[in-house]
PDB file with SEQRES, HELIX, SHEET and CRYST1 records, atoms N, CA, C and O in Angstrom:
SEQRES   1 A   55  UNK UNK UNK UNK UNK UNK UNK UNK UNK UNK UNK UNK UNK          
SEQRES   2 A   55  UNK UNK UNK UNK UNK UNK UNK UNK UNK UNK UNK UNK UNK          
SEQRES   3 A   55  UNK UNK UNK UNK UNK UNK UNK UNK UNK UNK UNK UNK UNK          
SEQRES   4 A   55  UNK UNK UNK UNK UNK UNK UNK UNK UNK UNK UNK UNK UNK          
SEQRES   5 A   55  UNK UNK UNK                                                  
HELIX    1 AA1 UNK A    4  UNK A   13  1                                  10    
HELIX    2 AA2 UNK A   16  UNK A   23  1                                   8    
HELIX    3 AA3 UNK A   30  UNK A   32  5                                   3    
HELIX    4 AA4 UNK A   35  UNK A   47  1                                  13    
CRYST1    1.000    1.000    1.000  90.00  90.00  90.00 P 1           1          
ATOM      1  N   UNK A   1     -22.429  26.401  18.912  1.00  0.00           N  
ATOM      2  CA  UNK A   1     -21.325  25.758  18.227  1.00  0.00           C  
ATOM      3  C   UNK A   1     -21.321  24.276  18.592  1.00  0.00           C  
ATOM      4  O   UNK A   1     -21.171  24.049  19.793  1.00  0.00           O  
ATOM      5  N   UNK A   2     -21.477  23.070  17.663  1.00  0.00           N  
ATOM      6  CA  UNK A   2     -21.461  22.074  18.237  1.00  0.00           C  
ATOM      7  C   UNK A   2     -19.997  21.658  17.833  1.00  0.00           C  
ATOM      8  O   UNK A   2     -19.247  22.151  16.991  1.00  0.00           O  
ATOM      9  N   UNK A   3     -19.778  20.328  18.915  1.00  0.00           N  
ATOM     10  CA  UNK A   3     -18.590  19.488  19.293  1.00  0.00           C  
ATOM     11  C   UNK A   3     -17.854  18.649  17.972  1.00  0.00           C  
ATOM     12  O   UNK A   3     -18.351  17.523  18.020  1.00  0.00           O  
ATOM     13  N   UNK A   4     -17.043  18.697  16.999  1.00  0.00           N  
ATOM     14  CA  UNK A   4     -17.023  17.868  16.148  1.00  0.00           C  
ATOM     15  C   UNK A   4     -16.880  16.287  17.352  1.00  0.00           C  
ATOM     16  O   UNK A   4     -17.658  15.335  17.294  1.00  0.00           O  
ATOM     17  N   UNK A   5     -16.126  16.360  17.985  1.00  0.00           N  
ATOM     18  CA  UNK A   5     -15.647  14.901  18.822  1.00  0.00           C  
ATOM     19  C   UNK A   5     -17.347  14.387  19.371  1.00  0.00           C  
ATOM     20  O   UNK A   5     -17.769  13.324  18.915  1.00  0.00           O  
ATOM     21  N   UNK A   6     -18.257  15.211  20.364  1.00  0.00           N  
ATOM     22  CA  UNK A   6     -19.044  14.879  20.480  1.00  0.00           C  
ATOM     23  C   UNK A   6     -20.378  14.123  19.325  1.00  0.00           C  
ATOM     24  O   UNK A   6     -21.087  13.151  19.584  1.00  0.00           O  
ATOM     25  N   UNK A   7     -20.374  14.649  18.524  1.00  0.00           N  
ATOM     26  CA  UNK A   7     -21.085  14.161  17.377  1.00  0.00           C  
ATOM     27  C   UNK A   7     -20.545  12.700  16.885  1.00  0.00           C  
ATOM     28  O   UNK A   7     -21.377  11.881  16.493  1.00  0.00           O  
ATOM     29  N   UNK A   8     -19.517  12.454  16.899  1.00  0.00           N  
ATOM     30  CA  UNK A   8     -18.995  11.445  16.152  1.00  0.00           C  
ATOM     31  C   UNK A   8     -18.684  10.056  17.369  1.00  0.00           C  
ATOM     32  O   UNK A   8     -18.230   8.932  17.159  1.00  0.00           O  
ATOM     33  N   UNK A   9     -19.051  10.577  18.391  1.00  0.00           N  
ATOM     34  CA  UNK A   9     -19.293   9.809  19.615  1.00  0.00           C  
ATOM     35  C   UNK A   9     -20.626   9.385  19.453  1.00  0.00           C  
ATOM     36  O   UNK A   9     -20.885   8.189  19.313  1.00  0.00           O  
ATOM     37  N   UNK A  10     -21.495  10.257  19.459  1.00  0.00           N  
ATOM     38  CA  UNK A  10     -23.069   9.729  19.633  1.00  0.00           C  
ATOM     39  C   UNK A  10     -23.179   9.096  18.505  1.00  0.00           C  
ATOM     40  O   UNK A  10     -23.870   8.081  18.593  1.00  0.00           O  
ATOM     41  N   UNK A  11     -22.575   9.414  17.054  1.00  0.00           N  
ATOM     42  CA  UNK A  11     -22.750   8.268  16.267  1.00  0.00           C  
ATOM     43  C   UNK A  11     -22.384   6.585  16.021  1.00  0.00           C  
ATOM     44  O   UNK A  11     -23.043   5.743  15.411  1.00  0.00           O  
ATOM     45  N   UNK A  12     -20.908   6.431  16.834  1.00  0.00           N  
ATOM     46  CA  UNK A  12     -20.944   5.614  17.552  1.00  0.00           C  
ATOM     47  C   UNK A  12     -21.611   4.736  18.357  1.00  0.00           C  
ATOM     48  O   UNK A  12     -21.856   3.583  18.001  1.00  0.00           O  
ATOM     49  N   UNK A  13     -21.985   5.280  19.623  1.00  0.00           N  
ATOM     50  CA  UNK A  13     -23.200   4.731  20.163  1.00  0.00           C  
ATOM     51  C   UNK A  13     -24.422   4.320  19.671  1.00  0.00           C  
ATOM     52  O   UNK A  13     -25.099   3.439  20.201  1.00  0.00           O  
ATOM     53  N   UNK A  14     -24.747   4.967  18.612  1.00  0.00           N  
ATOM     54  CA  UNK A  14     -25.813   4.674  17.864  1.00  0.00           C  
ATOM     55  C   UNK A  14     -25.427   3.681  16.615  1.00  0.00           C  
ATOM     56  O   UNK A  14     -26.357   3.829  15.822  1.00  0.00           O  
ATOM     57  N   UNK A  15     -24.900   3.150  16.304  1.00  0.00           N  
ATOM     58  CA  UNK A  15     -24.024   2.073  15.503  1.00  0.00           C  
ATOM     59  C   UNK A  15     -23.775   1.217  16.352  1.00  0.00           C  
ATOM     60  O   UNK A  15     -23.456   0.174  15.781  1.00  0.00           O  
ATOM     61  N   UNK A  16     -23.746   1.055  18.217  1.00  0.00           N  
ATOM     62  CA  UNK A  16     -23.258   0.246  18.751  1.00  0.00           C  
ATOM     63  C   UNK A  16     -24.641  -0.529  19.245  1.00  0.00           C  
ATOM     64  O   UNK A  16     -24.743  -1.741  19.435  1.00  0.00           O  
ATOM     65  N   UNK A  17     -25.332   0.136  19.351  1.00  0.00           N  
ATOM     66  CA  UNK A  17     -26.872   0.078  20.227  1.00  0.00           C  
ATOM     67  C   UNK A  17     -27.507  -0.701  18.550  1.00  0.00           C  
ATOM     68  O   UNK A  17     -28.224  -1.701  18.579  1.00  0.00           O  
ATOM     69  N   UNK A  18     -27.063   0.004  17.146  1.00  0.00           N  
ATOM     70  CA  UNK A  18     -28.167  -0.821  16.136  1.00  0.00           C  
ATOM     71  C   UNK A  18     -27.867  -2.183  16.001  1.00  0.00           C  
ATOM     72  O   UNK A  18     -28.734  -3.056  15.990  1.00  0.00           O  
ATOM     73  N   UNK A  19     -26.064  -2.494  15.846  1.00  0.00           N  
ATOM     74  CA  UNK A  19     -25.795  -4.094  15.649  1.00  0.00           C  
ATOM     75  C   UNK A  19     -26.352  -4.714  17.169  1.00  0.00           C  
ATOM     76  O   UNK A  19     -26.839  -5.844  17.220  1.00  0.00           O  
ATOM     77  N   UNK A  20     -26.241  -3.962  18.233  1.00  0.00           N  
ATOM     78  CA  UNK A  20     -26.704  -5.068  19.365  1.00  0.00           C  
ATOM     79  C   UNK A  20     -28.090  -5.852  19.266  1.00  0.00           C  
ATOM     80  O   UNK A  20     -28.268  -7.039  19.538  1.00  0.00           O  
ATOM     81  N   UNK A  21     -29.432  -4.535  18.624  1.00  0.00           N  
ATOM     82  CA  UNK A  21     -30.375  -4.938  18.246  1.00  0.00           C  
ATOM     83  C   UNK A  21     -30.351  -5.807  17.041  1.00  0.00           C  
ATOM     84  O   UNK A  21     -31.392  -6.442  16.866  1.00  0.00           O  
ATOM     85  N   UNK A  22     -29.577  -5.951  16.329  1.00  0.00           N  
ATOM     86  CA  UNK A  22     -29.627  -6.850  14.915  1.00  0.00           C  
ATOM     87  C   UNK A  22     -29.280  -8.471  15.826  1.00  0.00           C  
ATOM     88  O   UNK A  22     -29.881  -9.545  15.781  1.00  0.00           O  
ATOM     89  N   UNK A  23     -28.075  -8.044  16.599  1.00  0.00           N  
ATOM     90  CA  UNK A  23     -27.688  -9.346  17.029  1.00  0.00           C  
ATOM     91  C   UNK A  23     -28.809 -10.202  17.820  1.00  0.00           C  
ATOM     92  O   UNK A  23     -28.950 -11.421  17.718  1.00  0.00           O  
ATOM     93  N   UNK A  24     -29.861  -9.023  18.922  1.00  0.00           N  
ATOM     94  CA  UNK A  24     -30.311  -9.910  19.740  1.00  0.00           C  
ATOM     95  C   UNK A  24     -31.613 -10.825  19.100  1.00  0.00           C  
ATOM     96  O   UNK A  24     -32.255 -11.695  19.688  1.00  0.00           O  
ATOM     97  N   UNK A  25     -31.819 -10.226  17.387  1.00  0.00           N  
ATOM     98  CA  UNK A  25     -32.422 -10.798  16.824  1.00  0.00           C  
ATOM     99  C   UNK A  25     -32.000 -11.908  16.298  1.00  0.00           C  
ATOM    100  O   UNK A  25     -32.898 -12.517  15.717  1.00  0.00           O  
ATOM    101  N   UNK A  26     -30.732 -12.529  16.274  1.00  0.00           N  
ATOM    102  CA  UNK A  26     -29.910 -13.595  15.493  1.00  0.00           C  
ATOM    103  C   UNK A  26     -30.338 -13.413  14.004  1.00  0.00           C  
ATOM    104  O   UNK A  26     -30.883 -14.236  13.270  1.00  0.00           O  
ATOM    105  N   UNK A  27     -29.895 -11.921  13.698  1.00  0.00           N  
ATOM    106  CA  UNK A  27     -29.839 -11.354  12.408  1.00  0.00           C  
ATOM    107  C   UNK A  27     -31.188 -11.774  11.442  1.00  0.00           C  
ATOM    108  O   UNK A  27     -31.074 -12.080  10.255  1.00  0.00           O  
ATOM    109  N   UNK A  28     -32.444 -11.729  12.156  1.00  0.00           N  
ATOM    110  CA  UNK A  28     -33.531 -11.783  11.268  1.00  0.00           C  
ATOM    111  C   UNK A  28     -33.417  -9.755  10.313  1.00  0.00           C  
ATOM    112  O   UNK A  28     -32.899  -8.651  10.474  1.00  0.00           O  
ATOM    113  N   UNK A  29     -34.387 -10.571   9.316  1.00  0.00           N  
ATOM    114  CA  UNK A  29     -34.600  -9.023   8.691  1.00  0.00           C  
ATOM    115  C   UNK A  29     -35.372  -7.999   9.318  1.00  0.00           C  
ATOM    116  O   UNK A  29     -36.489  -8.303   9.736  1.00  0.00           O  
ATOM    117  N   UNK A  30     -35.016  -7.017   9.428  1.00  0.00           N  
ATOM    118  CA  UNK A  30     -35.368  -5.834  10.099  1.00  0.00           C  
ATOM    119  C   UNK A  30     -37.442  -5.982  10.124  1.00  0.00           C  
ATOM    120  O   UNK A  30     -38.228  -5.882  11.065  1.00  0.00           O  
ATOM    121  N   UNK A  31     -37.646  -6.218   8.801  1.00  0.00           N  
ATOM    122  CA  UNK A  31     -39.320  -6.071   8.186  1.00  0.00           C  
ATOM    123  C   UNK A  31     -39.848  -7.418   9.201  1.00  0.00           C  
ATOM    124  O   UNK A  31     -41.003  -7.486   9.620  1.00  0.00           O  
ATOM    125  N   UNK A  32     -38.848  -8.397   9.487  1.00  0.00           N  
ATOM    126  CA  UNK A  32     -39.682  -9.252  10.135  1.00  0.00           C  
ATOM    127  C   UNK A  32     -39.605  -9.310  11.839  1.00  0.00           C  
ATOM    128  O   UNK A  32     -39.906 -10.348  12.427  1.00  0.00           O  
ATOM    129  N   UNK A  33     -39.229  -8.252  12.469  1.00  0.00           N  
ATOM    130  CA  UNK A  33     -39.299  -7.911  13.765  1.00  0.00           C  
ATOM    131  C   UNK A  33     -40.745  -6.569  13.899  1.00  0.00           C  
ATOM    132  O   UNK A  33     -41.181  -5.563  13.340  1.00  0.00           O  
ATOM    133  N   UNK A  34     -40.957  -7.383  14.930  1.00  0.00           N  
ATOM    134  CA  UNK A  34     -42.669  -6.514  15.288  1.00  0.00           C  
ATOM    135  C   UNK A  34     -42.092  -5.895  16.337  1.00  0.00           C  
ATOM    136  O   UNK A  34     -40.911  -5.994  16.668  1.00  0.00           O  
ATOM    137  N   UNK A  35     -43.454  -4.860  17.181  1.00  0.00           N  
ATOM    138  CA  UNK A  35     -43.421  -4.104  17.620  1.00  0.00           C  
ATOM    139  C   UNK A  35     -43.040  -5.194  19.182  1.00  0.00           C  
ATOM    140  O   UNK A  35     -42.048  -5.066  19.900  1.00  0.00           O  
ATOM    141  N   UNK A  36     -43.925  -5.993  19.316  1.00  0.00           N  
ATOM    142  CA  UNK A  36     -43.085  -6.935  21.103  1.00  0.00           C  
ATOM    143  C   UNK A  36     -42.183  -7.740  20.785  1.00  0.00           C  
ATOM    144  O   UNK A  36     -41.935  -8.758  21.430  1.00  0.00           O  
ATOM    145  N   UNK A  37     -41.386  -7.263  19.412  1.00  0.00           N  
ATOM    146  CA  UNK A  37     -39.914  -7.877  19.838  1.00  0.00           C  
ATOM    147  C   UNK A  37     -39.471  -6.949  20.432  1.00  0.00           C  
ATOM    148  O   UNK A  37     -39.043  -7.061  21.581  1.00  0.00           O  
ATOM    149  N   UNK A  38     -39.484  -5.495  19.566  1.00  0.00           N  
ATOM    150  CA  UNK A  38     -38.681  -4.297  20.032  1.00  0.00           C  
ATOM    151  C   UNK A  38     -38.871  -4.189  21.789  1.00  0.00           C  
ATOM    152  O   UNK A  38     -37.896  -3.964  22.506  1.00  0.00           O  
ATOM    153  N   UNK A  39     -40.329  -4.393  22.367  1.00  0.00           N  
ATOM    154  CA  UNK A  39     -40.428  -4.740  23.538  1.00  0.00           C  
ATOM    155  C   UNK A  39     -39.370  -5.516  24.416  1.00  0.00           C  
ATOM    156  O   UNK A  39     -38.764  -5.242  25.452  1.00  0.00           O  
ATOM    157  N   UNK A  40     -39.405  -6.571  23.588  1.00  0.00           N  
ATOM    158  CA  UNK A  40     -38.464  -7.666  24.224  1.00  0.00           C  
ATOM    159  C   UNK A  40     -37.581  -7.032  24.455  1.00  0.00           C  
ATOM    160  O   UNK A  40     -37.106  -6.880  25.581  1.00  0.00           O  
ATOM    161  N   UNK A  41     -37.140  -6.482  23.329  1.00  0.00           N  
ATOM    162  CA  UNK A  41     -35.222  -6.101  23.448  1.00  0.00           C  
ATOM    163  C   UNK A  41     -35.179  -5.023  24.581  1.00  0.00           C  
ATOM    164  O   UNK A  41     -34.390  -5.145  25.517  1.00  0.00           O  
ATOM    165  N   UNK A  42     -35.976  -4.047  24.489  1.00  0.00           N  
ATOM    166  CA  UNK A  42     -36.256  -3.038  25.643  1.00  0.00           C  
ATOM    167  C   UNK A  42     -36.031  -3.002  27.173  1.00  0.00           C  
ATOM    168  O   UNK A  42     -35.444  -2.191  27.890  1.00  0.00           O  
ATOM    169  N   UNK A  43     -36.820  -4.367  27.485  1.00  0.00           N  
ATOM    170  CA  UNK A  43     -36.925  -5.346  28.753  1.00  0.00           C  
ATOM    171  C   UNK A  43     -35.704  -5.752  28.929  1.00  0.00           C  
ATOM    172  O   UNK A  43     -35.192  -5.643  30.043  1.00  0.00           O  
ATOM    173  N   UNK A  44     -34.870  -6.403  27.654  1.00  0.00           N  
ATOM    174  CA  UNK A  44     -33.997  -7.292  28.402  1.00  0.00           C  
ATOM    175  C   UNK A  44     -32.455  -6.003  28.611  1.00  0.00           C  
ATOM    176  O   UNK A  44     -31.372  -6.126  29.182  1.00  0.00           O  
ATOM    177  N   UNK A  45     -32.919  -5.161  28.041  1.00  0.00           N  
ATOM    178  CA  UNK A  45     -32.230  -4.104  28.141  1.00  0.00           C  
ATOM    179  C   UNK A  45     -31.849  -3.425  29.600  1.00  0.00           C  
ATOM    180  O   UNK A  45     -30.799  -3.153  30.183  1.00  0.00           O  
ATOM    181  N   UNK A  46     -33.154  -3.305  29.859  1.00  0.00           N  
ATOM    182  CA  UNK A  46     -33.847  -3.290  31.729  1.00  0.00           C  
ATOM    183  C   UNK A  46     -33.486  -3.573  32.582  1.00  0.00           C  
ATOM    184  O   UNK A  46     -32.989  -2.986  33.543  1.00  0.00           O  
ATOM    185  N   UNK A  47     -33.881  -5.425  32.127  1.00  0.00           N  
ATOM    186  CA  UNK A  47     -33.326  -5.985  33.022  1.00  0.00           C  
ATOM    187  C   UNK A  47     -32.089  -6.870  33.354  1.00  0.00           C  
ATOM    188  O   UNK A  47     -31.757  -7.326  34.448  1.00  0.00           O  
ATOM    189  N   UNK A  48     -31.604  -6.976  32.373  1.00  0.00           N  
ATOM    190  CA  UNK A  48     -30.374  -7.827  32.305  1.00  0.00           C  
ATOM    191  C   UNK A  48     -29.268  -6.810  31.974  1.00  0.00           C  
ATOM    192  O   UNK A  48     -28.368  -6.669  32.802  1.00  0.00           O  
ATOM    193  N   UNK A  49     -29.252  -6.088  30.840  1.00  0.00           N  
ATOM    194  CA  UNK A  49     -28.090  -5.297  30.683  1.00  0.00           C  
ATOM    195  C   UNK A  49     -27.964  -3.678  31.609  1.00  0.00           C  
ATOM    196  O   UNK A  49     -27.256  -2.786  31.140  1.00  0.00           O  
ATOM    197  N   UNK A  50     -28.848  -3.440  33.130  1.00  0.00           N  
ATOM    198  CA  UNK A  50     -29.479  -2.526  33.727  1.00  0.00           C  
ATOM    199  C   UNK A  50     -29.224  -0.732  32.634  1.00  0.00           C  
ATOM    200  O   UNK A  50     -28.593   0.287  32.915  1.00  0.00           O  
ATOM    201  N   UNK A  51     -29.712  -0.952  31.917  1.00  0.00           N  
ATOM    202  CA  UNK A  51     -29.283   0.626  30.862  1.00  0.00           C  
ATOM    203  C   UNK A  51     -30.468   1.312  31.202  1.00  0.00           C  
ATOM    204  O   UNK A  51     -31.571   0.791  31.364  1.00  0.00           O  
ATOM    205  N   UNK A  52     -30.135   2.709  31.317  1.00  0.00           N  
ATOM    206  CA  UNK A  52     -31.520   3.692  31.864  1.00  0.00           C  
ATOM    207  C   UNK A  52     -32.482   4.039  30.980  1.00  0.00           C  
ATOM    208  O   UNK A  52     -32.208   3.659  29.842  1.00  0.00           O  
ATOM    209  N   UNK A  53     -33.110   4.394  31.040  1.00  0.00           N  
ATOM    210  CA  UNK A  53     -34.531   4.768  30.194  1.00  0.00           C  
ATOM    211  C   UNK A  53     -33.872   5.576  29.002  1.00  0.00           C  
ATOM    212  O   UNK A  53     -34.294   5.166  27.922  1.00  0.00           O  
ATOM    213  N   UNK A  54     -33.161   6.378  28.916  1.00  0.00           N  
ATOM    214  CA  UNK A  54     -32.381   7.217  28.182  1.00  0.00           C  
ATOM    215  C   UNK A  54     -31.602   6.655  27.237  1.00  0.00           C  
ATOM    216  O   UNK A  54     -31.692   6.993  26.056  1.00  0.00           O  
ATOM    217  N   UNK A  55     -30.677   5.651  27.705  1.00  0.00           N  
ATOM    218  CA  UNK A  55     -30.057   4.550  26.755  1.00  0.00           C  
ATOM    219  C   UNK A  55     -31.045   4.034  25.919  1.00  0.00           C  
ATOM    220  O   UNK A  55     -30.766   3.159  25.099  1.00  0.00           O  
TER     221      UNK A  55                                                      
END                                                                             
């Protein structure tokens, strides 16, 4: 049986985590971010915002 509250949480998070990535691009288009930006964002994820491998 799943959670209605839980579901609509993780969708959240996942809406919160996509604009952060839009932002840390200063809103370039999605088609024009490569694979070592996504890197980038990953890293600074790491190391500056400390979020676990899981995040």
């Amino acid at each position: 049986m799943c959670e209605v509250g839980l579901a609509y949480r993780a969708e959240q998070a996942y809406v919160h985590w996509i604009k952060h990535f839009i932002h840390f691009f200063k809103l370039r288009h999605p088609r024009e971010v490569v694979i070592a930006d996504v890197e980038s964002f990953l890293n600074y994820l790491s190391a500056n915002r400390h979020c676990s491998v899981n995040t």
